[in-house]
DOVEX-161669 format. One record per residue (C-alpha): residue number from 1; y, z, x; residue in one letter. Coordinates in steps of 0.1 Angstrom, whole numbers, m for minus. Layout:
<nodes>
NODE  num      v      w      u  residuo
NODE  NUM      Y      Z      X        A
...
</nodes>
This chain:
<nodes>
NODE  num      v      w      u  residuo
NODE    1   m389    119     16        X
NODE    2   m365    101     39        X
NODE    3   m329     86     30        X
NODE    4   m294     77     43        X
NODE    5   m276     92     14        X
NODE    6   m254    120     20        X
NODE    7   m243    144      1        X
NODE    8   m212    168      0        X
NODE    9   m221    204    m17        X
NODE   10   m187    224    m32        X
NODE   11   m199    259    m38        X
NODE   12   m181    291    m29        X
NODE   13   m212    310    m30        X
NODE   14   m221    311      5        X
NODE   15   m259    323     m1        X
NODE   16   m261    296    m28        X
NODE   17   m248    270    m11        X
NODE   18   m266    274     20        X
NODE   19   m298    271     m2        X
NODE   20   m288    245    m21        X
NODE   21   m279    227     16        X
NODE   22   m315    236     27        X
NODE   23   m331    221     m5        X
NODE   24   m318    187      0        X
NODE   25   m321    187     38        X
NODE   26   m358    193     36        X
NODE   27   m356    162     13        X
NODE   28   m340    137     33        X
NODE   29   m305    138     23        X
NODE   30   m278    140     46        X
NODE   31   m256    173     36        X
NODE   32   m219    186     46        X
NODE   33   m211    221     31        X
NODE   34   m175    224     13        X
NODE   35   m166    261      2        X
NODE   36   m136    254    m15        X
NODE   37   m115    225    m34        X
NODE   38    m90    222    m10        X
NODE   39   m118    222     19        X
NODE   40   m134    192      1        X
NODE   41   m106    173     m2        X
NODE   42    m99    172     32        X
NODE   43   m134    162     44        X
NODE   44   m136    139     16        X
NODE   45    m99    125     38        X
NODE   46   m122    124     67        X
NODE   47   m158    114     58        X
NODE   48   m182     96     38        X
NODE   49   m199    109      9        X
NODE   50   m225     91    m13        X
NODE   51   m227    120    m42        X
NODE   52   m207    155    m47        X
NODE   53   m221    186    m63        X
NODE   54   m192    202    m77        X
NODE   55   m192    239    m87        X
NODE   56   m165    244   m114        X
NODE   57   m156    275   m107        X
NODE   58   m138    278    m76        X
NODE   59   m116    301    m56        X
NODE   60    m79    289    m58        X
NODE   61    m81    248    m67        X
NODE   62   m103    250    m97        X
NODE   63   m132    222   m100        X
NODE   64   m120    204   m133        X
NODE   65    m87    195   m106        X
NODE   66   m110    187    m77        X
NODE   67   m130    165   m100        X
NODE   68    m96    148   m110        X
NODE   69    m85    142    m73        X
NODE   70   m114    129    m60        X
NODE   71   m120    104    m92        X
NODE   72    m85     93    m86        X
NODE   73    m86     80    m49        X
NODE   74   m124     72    m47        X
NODE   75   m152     59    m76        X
NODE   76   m179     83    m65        X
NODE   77   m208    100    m82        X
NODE   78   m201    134    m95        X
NODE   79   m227    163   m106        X
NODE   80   m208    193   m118        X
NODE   81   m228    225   m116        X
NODE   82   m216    255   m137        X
NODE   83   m230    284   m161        X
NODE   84   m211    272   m192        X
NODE   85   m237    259   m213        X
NODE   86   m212    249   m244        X
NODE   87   m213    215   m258        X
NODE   88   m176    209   m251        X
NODE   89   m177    217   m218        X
NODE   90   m201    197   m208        X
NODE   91   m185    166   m228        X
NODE   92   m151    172   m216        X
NODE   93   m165    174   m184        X
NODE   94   m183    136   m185        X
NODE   95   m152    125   m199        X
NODE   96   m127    139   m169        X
NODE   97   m151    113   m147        X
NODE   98   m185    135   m138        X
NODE   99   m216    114   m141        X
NODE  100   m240    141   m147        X
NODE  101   m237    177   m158        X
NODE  102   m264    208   m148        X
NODE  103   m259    244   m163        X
NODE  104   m270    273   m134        X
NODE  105   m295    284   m130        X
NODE  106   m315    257   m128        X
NODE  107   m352    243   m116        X
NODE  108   m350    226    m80        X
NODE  109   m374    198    m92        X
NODE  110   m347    194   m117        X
NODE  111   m317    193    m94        X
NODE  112   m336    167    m71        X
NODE  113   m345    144   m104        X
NODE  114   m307    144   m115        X
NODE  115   m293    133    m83        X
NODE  116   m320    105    m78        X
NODE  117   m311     96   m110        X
NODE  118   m277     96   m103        X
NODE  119   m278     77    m73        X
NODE  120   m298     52    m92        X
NODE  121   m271     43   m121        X
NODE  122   m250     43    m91        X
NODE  123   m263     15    m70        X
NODE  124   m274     m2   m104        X
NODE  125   m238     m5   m116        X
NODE  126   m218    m13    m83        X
NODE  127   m246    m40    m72        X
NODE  128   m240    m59   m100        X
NODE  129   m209    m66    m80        X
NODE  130   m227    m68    m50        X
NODE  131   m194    m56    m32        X
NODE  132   m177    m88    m39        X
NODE  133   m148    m73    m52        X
NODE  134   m135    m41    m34        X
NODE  135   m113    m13    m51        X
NODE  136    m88     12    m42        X
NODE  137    m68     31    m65        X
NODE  138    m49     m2    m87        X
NODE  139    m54    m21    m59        X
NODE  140    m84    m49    m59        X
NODE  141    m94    m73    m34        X
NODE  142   m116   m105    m46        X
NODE  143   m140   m112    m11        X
NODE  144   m153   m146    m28        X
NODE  145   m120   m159    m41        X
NODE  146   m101   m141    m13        X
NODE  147    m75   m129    m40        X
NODE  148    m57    m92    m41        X
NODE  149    m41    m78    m72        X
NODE  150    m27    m45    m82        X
NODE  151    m34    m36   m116        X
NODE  152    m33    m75   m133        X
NODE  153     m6    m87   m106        X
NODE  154    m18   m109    m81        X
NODE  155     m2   m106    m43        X
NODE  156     m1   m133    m17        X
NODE  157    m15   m127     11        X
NODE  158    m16   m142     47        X
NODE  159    m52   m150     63        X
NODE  160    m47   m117     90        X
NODE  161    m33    m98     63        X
NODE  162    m61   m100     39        X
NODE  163    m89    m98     69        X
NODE  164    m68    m64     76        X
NODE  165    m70    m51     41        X
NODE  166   m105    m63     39        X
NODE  167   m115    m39     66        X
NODE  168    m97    m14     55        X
NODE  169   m110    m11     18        X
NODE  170   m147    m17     28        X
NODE  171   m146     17     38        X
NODE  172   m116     34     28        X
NODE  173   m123     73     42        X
NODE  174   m125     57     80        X
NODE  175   m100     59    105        X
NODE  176   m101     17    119        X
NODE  177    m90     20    155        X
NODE  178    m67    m10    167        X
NODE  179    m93    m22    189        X
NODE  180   m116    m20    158        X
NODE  181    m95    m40    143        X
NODE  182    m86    m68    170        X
NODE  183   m121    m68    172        X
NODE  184   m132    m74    134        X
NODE  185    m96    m97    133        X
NODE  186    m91   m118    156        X
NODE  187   m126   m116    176        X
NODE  188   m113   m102    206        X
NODE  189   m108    m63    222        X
NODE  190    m74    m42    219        X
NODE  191    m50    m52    248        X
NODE  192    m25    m28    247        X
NODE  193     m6    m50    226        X
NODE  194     m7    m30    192        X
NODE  195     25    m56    179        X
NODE  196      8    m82    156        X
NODE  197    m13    m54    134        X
NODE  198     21    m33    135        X
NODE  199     40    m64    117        X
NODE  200      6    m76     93        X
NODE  201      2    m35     83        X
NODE  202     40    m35     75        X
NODE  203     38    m69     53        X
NODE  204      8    m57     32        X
NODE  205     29    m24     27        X
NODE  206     63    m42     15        X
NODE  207     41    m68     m5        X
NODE  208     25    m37    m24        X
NODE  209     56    m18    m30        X
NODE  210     70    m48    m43        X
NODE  211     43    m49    m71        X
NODE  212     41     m8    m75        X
NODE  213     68     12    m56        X
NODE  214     54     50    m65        X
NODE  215     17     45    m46        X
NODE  216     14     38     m9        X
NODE  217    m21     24      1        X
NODE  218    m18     25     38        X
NODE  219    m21     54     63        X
NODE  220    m11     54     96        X
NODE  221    m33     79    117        X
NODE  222    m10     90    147        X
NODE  223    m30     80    178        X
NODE  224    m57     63    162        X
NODE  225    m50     36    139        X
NODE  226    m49     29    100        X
NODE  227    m68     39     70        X
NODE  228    m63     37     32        X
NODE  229    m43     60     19        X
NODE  230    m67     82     m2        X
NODE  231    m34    102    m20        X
NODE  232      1    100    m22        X
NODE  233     15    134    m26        X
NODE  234     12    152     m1        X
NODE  235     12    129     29        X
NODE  236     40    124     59        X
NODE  237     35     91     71        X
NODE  238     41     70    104        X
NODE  239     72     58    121        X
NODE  240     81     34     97        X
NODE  241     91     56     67        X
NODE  242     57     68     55        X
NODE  243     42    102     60        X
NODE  244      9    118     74        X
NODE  245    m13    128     52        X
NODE  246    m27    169     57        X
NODE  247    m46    192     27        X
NODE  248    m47    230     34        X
NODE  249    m83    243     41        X
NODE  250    m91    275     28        X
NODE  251   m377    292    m31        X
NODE  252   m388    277    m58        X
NODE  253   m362    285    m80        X
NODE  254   m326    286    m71        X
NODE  255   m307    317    m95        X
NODE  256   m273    316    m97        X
NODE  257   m246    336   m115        X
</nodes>
């Protein structure tokens, strides 16, 4: 079976992982290998991911906090994977955010029907939408009535200031070069001339601030551009007052322990 989707495996288990990585390879699915919470989060910073298995029990960040994290800068499907079999860990668990829950060790055929059936609530619930309204933390940006609120307050924008922030929420994890965005912006390639996206980047941040002063939505990427701002709290940010943003990194039948 051939797909795009790809998939970001959190296991500390090397063996298990690696298997687990082989499994769904052989199956189509694109697959990154994370072997630790903070390691996730900071490929989750720099990649795409259209699905996360998520071991619970994990060396240092445990997986009920990675689970919180990622829910809280991206909406993302979410298997966790553990050996608790308990009722109220599996319900506390789908009410912290996870969309599915499967109890080790379990059936491939089983692990593959889960995540197709993940996938599938997945697509069914956000194409309702049809991506015409874009999210990001309390931040929402109407594409048909070209309209941006955070939480229930509504923001005026400029016409380069919401085609910016357009670009930039449509896919939040990627690093927009300037030239990327003279290009998607104004039509034409990067000059040298970085001036006018310095001063529209700077209005959508004191417009937002104005509305919620403890988030910040916008990275700057020394070097390379902007990005959204996927969390607040441990970021240094660019020259003008904000902060970079770093995390620390640290078969039929698949048995696990």
């Amino acid at each position: 079976m051939e797909n795009s989707f790809s998939i970001l495996i959190i296991e500390d288990d090397v063996l298990l992982n690696d298997m687990t990585k082989r499994l769904l390879t052989q199956h189509g699915y694109c697959v990154t290998s994370a072997y630790s919470g903070s390691e996730a989060l900071l490929l989750i910073e720099k990649s795409s991911f259209d699905l996360i298995l998520l071991d619970l029990m994990l060396p240092g960040i445990p997986g009920e906090i990675v689970l919180g994290k990622i829910k809280s800068m991206m909406d993302i499907p979410i298997i966790g994977v553990s050996a608790k079999t308990d009722v109220d860990s599996k319900v506390n668990l789908i009410r912290n955010g996870a969309d599915d829950y499967i109890t080790k060790p379990f059936d491939n055929q089983e692990l593959l029907v889960r995540i197709e059936a993940v996938l599938r609530r997945f697509r069914k619930s956000t194409g309702a939408n049809d991506s015409k309204t874009l999210h990001f933390k309390d931040l929402s940006l109407d594409t048909e009535a070209m309209e941006a609120k955070i939480g229930n307050t509504p923001i005026a924008l400029t016409r380069y200031e919401y085609l910016i922030l357009q670009l930039l929420m449509s896919a939040p994890s990627k690093v927009f070069t300037k030239n990327n965005i003279f290009e998607s912006v104004w039509n034409e390639n990067f000059i040298g001339d970085d001036n006018a996206i310095n001063v529209h980047i700077g209005n959508l941040r004191k417009k937002f601030a104005n509305v919620n002063p403890e988030e910040k939505y916008i990275q700057t990427v020394w070097g390379l551009g902007f990005k959204m701002l996927l969390a607040s709290g441990d970021n240094r940010h660019s020259g003008s007052g904000e902060k970079r943003q770093f995390w620390s990194t640290e078969n039929s039948h698949l048995q696990f322990e």
